[in-house]
PAVO-632479 format. One line per 10 residues: number of its first residue (from 1); their letters; for each residue y, x, z of C-alpha. Coordinates in Angstrom, 2 decimals, padded with zeros to 5 digits. Layout:
NUM = a = Y/X/Z; ...
END
This chain:
1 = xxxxxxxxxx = 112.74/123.86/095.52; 109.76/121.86/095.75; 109.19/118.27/096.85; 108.84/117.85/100.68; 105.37/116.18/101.95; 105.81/112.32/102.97; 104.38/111.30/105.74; 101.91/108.12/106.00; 104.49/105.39/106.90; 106.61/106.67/103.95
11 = xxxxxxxxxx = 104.03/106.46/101.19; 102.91/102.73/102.65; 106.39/102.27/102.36; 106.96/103.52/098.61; 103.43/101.36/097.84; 103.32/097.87/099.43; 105.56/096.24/095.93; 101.69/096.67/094.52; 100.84/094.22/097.30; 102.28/091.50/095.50
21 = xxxxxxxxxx = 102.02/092.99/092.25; 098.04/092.56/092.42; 098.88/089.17/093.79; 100.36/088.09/090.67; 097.24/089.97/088.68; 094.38/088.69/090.92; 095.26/084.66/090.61; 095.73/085.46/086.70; 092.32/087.48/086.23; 090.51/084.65/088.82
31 = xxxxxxxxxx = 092.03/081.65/087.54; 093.73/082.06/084.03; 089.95/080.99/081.72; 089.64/078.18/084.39; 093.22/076.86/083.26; 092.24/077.35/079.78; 089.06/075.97/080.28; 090.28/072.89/082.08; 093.23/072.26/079.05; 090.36/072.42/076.71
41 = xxxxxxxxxx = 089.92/075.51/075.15; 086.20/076.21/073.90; 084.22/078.93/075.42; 084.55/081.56/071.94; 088.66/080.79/071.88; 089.18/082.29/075.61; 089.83/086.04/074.21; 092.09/085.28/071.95; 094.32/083.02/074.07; 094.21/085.92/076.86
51 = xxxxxxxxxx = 095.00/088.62/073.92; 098.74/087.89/075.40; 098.49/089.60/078.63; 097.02/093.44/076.87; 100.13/093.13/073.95; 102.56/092.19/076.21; 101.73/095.65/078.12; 101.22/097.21/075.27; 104.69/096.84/074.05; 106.51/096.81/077.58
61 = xxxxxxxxxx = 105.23/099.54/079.52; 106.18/102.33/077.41; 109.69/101.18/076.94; 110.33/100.22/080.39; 108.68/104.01/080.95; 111.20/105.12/078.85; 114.06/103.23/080.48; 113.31/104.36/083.56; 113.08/107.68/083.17; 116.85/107.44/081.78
71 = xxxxxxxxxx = 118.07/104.96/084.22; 119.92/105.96/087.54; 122.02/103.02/089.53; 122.83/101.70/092.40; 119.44/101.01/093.37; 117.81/103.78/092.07; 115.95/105.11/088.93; 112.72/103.02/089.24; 113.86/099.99/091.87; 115.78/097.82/089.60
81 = xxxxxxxxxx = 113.18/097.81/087.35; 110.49/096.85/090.29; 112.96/093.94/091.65; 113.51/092.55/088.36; 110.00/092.24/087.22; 109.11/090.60/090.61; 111.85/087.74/090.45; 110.72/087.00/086.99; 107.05/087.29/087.25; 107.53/085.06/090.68
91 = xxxxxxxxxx = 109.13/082.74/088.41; 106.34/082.25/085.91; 103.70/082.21/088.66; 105.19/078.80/089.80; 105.45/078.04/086.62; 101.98/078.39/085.07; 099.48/076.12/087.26; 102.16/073.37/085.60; 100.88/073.49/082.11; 100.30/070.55/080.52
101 = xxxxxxxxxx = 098.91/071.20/077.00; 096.59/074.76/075.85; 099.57/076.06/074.01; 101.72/075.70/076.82; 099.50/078.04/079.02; 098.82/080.62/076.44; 102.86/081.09/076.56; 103.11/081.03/080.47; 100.37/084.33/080.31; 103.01/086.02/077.81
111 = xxxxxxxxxx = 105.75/085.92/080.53; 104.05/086.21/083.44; 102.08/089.14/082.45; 105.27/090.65/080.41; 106.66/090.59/083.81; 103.95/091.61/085.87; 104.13/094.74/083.74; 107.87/094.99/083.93; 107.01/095.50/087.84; 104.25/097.79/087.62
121 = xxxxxxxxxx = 104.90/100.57/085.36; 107.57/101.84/087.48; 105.58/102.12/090.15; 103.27/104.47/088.35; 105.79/107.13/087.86; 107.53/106.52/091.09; 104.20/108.46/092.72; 104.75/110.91/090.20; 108.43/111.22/091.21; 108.09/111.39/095.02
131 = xxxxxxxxxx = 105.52/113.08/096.18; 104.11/116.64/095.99; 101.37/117.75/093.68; 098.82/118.04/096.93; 099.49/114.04/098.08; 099.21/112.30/094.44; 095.83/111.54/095.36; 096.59/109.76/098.30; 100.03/108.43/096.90; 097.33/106.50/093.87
141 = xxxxxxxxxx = 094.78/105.99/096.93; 097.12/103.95/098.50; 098.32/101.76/095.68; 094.69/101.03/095.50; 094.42/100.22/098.60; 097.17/097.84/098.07; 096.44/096.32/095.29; 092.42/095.76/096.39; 093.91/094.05/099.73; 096.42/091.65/097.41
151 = xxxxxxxxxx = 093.11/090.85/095.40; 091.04/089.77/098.30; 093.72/086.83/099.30; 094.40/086.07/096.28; 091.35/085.87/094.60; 089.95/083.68/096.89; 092.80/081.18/097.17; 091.28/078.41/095.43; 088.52/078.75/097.62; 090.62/078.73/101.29
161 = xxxxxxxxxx = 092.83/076.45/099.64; 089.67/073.86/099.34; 087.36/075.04/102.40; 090.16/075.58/105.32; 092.90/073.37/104.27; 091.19/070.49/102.45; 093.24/070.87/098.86; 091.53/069.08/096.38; 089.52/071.92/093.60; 089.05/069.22/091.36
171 = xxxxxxxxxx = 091.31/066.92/089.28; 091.31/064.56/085.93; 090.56/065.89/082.70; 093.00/067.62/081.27; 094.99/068.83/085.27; 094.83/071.92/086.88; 093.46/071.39/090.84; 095.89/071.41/093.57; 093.81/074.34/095.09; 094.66/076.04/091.86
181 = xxxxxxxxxx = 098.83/075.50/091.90; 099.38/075.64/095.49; 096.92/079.31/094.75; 099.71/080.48/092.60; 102.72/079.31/094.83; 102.03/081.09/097.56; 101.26/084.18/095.22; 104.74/084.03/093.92; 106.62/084.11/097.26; 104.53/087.03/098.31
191 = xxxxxxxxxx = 104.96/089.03/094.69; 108.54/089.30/095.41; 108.69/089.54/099.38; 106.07/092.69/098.81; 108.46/094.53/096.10; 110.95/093.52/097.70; 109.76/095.68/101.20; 109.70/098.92/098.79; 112.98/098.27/097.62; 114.72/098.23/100.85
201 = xxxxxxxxxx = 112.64/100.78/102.40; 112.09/103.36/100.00; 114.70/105.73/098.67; 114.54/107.36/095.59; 115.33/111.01/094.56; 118.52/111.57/093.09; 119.09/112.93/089.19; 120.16/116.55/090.94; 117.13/116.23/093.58; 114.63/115.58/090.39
211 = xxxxxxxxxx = 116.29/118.07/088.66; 115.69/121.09/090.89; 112.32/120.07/091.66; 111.24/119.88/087.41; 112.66/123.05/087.69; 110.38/124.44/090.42; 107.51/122.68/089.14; 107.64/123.52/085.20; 107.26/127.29/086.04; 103.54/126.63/085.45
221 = xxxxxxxxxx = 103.82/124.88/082.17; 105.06/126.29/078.91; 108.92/125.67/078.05; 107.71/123.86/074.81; 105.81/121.31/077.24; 108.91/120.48/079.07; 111.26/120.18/076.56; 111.63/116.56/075.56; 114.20/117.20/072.50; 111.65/118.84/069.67
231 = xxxxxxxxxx = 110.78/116.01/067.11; 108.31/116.05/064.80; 108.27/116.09/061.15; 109.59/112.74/059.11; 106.47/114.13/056.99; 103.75/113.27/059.48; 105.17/109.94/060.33; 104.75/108.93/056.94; 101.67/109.91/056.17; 099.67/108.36/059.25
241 = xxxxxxxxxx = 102.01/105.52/058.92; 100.66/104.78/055.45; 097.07/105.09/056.85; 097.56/102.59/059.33; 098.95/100.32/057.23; 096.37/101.07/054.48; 093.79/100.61/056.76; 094.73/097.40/058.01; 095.58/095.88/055.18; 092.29/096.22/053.86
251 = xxxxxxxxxx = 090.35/095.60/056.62; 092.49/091.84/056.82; 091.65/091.47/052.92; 087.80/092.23/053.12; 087.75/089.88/056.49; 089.39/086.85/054.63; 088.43/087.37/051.53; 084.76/088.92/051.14; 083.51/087.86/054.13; 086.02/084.99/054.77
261 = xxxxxxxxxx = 086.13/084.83/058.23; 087.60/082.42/060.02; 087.44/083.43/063.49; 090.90/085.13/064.06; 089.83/087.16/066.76; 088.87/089.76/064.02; 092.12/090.14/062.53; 093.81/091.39/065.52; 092.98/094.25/065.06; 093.00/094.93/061.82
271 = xxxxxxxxxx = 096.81/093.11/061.85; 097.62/095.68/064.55; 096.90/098.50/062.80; 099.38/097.17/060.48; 102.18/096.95/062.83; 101.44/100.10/063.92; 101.74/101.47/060.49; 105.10/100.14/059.65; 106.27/101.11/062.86; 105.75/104.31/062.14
281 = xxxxxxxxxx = 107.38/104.54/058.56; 110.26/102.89/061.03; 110.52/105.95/062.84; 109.91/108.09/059.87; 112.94/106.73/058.13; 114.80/106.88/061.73; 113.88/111.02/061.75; 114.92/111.70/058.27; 118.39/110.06/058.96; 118.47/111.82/062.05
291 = xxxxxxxxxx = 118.81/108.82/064.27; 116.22/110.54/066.63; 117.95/109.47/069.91; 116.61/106.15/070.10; 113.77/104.61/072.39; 111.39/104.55/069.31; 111.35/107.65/068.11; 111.08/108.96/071.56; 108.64/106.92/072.48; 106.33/108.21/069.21
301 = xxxxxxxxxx = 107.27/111.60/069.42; 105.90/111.63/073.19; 102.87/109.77/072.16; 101.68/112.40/070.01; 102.45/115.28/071.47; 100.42/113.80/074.52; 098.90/116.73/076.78; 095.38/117.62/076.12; 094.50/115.98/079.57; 096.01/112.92/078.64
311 = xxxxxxxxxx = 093.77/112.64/075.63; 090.47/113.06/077.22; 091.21/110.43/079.86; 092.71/108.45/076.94; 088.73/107.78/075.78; 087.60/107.11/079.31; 090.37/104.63/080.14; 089.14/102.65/076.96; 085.65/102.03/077.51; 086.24/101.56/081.46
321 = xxxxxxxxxx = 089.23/098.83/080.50; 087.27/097.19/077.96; 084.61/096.47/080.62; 086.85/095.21/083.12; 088.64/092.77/080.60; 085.13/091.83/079.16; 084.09/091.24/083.43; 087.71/089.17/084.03; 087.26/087.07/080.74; 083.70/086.04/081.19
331 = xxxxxxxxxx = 082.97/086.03/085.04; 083.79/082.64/085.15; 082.06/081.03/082.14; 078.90/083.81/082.94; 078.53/082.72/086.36; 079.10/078.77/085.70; 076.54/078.96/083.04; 073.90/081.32/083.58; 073.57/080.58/087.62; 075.29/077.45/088.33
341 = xxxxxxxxxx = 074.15/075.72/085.06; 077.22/073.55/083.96; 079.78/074.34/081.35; 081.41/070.95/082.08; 084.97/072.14/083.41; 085.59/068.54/085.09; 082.27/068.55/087.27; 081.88/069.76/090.31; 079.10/071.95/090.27; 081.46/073.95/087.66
351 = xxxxxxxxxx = 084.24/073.73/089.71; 081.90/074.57/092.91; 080.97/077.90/090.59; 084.83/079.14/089.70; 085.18/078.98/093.41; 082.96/081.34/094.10; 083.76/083.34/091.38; 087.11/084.23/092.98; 084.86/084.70/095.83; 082.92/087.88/094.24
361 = xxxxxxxxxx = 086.13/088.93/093.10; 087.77/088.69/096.89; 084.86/090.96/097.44; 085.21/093.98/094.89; 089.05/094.11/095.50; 088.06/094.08/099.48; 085.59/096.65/098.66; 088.11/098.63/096.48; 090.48/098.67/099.11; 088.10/100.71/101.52
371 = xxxxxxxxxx = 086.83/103.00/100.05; 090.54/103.57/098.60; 090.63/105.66/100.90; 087.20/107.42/101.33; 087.86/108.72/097.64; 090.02/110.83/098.90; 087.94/112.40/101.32; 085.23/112.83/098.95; 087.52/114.36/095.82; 088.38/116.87/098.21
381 = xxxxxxxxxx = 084.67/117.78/099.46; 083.73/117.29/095.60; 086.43/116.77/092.95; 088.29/114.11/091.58; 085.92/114.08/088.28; 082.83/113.81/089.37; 083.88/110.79/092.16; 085.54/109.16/089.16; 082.04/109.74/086.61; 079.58/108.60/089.78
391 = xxxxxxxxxx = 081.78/105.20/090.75; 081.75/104.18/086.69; 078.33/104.64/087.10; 077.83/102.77/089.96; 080.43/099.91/088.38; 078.24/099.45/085.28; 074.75/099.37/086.78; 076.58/096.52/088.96; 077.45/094.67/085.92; 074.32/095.19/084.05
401 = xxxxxxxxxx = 072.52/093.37/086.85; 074.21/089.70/086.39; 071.50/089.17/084.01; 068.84/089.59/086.84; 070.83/087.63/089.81; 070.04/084.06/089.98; 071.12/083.66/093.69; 074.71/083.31/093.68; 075.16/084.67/096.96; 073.24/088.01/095.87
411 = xxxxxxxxxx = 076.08/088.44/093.59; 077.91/089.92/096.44; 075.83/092.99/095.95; 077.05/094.25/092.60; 080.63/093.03/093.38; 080.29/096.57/095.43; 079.54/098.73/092.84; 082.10/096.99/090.90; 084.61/097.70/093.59; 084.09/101.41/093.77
421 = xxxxxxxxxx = 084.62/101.59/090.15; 087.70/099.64/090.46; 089.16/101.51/093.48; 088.55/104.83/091.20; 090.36/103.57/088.28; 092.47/102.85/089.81; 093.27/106.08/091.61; 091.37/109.26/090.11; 092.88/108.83/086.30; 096.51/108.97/087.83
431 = xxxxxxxxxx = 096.22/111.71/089.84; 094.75/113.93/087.19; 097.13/112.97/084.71; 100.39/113.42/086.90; 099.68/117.02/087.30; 099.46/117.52/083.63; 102.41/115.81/082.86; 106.05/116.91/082.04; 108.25/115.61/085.49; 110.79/114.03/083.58
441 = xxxxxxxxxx = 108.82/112.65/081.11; 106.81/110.82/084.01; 107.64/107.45/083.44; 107.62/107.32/079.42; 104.02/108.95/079.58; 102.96/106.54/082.26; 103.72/103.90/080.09; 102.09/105.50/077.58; 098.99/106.16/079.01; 098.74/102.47/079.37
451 = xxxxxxxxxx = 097.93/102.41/075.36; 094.76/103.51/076.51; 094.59/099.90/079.23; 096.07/097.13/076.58; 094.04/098.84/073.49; 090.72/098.52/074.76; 091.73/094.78/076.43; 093.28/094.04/073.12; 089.83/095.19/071.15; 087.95/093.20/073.77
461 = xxxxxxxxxx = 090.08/089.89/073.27; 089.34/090.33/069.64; 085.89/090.89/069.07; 084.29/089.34/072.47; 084.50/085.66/071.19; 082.80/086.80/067.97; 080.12/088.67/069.72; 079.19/085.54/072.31; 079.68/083.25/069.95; 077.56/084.66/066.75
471 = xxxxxxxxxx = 075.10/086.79/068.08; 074.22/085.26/071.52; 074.92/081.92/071.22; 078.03/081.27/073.53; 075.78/082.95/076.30; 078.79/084.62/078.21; 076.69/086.59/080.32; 075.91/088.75/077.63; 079.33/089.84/077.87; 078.99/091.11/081.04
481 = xxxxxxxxxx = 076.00/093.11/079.64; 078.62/094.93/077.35; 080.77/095.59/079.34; 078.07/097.41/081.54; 077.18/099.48/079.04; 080.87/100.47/078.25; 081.83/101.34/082.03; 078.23/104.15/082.01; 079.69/105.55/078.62; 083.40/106.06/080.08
491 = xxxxxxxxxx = 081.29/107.87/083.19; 080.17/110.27/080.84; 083.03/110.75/078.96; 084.26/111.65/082.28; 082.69/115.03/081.60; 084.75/115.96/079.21; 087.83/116.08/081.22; 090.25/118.84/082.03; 091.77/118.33/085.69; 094.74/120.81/085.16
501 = xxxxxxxx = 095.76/121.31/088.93; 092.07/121.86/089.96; 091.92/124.57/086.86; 095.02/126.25/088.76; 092.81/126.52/092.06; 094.36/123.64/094.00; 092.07/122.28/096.56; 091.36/118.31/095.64
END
């Protein structure tokens, strides 16, 4: 029994919740270092204080992967997991612009993003679950569709909020603009109306349904692929538990220590690896007891016996993420500085500069959003890897050529590139991965696979203040420049990718 082909209306249906998803993502990438910014934080302390948003879907995704894929109610397998992210992440959206005080922010981005994520995952694997080998192309397409049309509103809120309506984008030292909080009110109300149209008008495969279509699909994968209840040994937990945690502990000492650093940026990494360590002595202890039913161990045991597929995009998805993070940390600050020539927050000219910044980034999104779309046709006269390697390409030349731009209106000419590199990541990874991925292990390994998003944001938030900071002055362009250079590497790395449903002859 295979899946039956949706038809148009049905995946728009099953995709407009990323609507308001990217609402709630767009105001926080566009506006989140101008509320830092504007509460005081210097210009080298930004990463850090954004270092919330890549743990908090670091840690969530894969268990709300792993929920999912075990929950079935009365809405569904995946819905109450959409509806309940949106209500909260609605909440915090109202809730942010409100901050009074640095810390208070920082601890807004935790929730909302925590909730953000709590929304999204689900409707990674709910592609995977619904539609057809043949349409997950199109089924990723049109999420990126959706989520590059959220982005164009909501990125340039500030700026219709201040140009059509005459809201104030300016405010006393220490206050966010009005532009800004009415911005993320009206992205709240949509983030849950959007999800809230999937929920009603999409229903989900039953546990029998998904059952006798794994069963149709697995009989091109090994049995050893598909079955979820091997374990591996308490042995190797151990031992590259006690490297981690080695390794990190070491690294911290020589930081503070030899070299005795004090920007903390630097030990989040090194402090992660720890974690990650003792986790994994966790759920080597866990094994040998035989507790192996848990969400832990499953969640480890699935993370390294990750298809080969999965690995190779694993690399790309890190130097492509680290770019974007570097691009949504430092647009602001790059732009305001190197073109508009202020870094005073409370001036106008600044303010004039954010604006526009959220501007450019109405533009890529817009961008993204059509040529969604035109992907598609061009995977299938090509194939999804080399559309994928060209649009990184494309994405970091585009970034690379900040430096150049003086004219903030010619700005608008990289923000293309950017957006075809945006509308591919967001699409071409997916698809190849969901046809090299166990059905009902979709949404654990979606979640997983977002490792490879939060641990190249994480990295960036870590080491980006250093690098502006020491070696460039506080210049944040230079960032930019980085980040460039990371998006043409993950283009290559492209190369080494195996697409498993085009090696078994299907037409992409």
């Amino acid at each position: 029994m295979t899946k039956p082909r949706l038809h148009f209306w049905q995946i728009w249906n099953m995709s407009f919740g990323f609507l308001g998803i990217q609402f709630g993502f767009a105001l926080q990438n566009a506006n989140v270092s101008r509320i830092f910014e504007t509460l005081g934080a210097k210009i080298d302390d930004i990463p850090i204080l954004w270092i919330a948003a890549p743990v908090t879907g670091l840690i969530i995704q894969p268990i709300i992967g792993h929920m999912s894929d075990k929950t079935w109610g009365r809405l569904g397998r995946r819905r109450p997991f959409f509806l309940s992210g949106a209500i909260l992440a609605s909440l915090a959206l109202l809730a942010m612009p409100n901050s009074t005080v640095l810390w208070v922010a920082a601890g807004m981005l935790w929730i909302m993003d925590a909730s953000i994520n709590v929304s999204m995952e689900p409707f990674r694997a709910f592609v995977g679950d619904m539609l057809p080998s043949e349409q997950r192309t199109i089924g990723f397409s049109m999420q990126s569709f959706f989520i590059g049309t959220g982005a164009i509103v909501a990125s340039a809120l500030p700026y219709i909020m201040t140009n059509w309506f005459s809201i104030a984008n300016t405010a006393p030292v220490g206050e966010i603009p009005a532009s800004v909080k009415y911005s993320f009110y009206f992205g709240g109300a949509v983030f849950l109306c959007a999800v809230l149209w999937t929920v009603i008008s999409t229903k989900e495969y039953s546990p029998e349904e998904l059952a006798k279509f794994t069963e149709s699909e697995s009989d091109s994968r090994s049995k050893k692929e598909n079955d979820a209840e091997f374990f591996m040994s308490t042995k190797r937990f151990f031992h590259d538990g006690m490297i981690w945690l080695i390794v990190g502990l070491i690294g911290s000492a020589i930081l503070y220590f030899y070299f005795q650093q004090t920007d903390y940026g630097l030990y989040v990494l090194f402090v992660g690896s720890v974690i990650f360590g003792i986790l994994q002595l966790i759920v080597a202890l866990l094994t040998r007891q035989g507790r192996t039913q848990g969400g832990m161990v499953a969640v480890f045991n699935d993370f390294y016996k990750m298809p080969n597929t999965m690995k190779q995009l694993a690399l790309v998805q890190f130097f492509s993420w680290f770019a974007l993070f570097a691009m949504w940390i430092y647009t602001t600050p790059a732009v305001t500085h190197h073109i508009y020539g202020t870094t005073d927050p409370t001036s106008e000219l600044y303010n004039r500069g954010a604006d526009w910044v959220g501007v450019l980034m109405a533009v890529y999104n817009g961008f993204a959003a059509v040529m969604a779309f035109i992907l598609v046709w061009l995977a299938k006269k090509t194939n999804r890897k080399t559309v994928h390697m060209i649009s990184l390409f494309c994405g970091g030349l585009a970034l690379l050529s900040f430096y150049v731009i003086k004219n903030p209106t010619l700005l608008l000419v990289p923000e293309l590139g950017i957006g075809l590199a945006w509308a591919s990541i967001l699409a071409m990874p997916y698809a190849i991965l969901a046809g090299s991925l166990p059905a009902k292990k979709m949404g654990v390994y979606m979640g997983i696979f977002n490792f490879f998003i939060v641990i190249p944001q994480i990295t960036a938030a870590a080491i980006l203040g250093w690098y502006v900071k020491h070696l460039f002055g506080g210049d944040a362009i230079y960032a930019l420049i980085l980040g460039g250079a990371s998006m043409i590497i993950a283009g290559f790395l492209v190369l080494r990718v195996k697409d498993v449903d085009e090696t078994a002859g299907e037409k992409k």
